[in-house]
N, C-alpha and C positions, 0 to 999 in steps of 0.2 A: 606438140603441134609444129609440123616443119612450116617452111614459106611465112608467105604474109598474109594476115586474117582479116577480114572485115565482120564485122558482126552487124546483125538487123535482130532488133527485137520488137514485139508486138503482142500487145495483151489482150487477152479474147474476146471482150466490149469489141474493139478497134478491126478484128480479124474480120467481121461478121459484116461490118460494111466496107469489105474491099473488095469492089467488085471484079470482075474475072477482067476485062480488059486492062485494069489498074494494076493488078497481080502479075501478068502477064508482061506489061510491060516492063518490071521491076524483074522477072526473070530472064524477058529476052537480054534486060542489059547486062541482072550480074552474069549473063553468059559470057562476055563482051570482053569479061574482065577477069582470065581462065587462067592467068595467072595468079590469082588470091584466091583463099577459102574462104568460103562467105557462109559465118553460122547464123540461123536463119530461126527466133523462133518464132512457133505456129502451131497451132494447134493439131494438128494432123503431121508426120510424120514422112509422109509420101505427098508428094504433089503432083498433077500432071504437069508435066514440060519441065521437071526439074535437072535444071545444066549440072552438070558431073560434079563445078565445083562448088556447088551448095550443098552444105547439109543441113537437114530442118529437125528439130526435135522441138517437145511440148513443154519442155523446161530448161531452163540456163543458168548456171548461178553466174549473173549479169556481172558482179563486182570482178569474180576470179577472171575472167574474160577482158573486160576491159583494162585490169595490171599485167594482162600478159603481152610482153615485148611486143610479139610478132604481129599486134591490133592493129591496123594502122586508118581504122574507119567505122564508126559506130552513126548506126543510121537507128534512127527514134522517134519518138511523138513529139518530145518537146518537153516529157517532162521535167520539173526543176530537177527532181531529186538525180533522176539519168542524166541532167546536163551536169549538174555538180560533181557526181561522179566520172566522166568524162573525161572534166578539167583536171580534178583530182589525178585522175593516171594518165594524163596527158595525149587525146586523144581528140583527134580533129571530128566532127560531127556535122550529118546531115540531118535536117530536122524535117518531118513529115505532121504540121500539127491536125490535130483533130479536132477540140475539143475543148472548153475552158480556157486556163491560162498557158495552154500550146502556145497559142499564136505569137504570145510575147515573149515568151518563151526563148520560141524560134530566132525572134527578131534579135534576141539579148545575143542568140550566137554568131549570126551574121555582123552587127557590130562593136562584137568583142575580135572577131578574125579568126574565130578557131573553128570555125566551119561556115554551114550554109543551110539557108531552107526552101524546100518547094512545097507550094499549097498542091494538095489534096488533087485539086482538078484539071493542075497542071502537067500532071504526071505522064509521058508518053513514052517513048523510045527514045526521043531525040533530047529532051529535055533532061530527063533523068539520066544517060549517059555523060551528056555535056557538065551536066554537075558534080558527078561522080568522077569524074577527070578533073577536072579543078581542083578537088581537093583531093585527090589522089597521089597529082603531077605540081601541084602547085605547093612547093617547101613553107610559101610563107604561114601557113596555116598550121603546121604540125610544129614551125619556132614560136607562133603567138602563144599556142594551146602548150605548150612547153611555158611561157612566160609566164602567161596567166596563170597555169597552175603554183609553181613558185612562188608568186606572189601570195596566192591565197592559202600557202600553205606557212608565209613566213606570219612568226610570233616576236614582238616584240621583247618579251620573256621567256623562259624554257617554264615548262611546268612549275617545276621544285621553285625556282625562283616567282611565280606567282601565287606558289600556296605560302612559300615564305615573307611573302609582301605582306599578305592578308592576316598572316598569321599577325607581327609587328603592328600591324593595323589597330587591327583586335586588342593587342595589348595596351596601345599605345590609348587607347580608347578609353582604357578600363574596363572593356565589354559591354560599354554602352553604346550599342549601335542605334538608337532610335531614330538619329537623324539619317539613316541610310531605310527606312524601313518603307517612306513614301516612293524612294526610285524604284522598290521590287513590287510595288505596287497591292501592297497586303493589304486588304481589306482591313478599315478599324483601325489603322496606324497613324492617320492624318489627322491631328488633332486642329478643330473648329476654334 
């Protein structure tokens, strides 16, 4: 992949209520923006009004996408799992929620700084361009989503030193763990 990429993913529940003006708007702007490549998926293949620099296919392996350098925009529902991922490879986001826990979703990224969200009904030309330039143009959002990610990937221990913690544990125990059996919450371990 040369340039810089933006990604929009969307899962086929969500495709089915985006209506043609909404759709429309979302491609007059990624036109807008003809210097990114915008992977787009969607169930279909081919769209009418599709700008040069989009491309649409019917599957994406969302993870290898999101770790490649040249990301520099992932637009989503809102789900947890896509924002954690995201943060994970460091990657500024616009959130489009739908549905469930979208909304809050949404909100967690706007006041975390690593992107932005517009409702559903908001969506136009003018609105969805202006937001896609903000976090496009605006550095502080790709240094938050840079922080944040770091953060959440820092470990107090390395692996090997917390299986060796646990391991000393256990010994030090004599292998009776019963008083740890209520914190994993095992049925029949709580003695009345």
């Amino acid at each position: 992949m040369g340039g810089r990429t933006i990604t929009r993913t969307a899962k086929q529940c969500y495709l089915q209520e985006v209506v043609e003006s909404k759709r429309s708007a979302i491609l007059t702007t990624l036109d807008k923006f003809p210097q990114y490549r915008v992977i787009w998926k969607w169930e279909e293949e081919q769209l009418p009004g599709l700008p040069s620099n989009v491309i649409c296919r019917k599957w994406l392996p969302q993870q290898d996408l999101l770790a490649h350098p040249n990301v520099k925009l992932f637009i989503m529902q809102g789900g947890l799992q896509s924002l954690q991922e995201a943060v994970y490879f460091e990657v500024p986001m616009i959130g489009i929620p739908f549905f469930g826990d979208q909304d809050y979703n949404v909100k967690i990224i706007k006041n975390l700084g690593v992107g932005s969200y517009i409702d559903y009904d908001s969506i136009n030309n003018e609105n969805f361009y202006n937001l896609m330039k903000e976090i496009l143009y605006n550095r502080s959002y790709m240094d938050t989503v840079k922080r944040i990610s770091a953060l959440s990937k820092t470990q107090m221990m390395s692996p090997r030193d917390t299986a060796v913690w646990w391991i000393e544990y256990v010994l030090k125990s004599g292998g009776n763990l019963r008083h740890l059996t209520w914190l994993l919450g095992i049925p029949g371990t709580l003695e009345t």
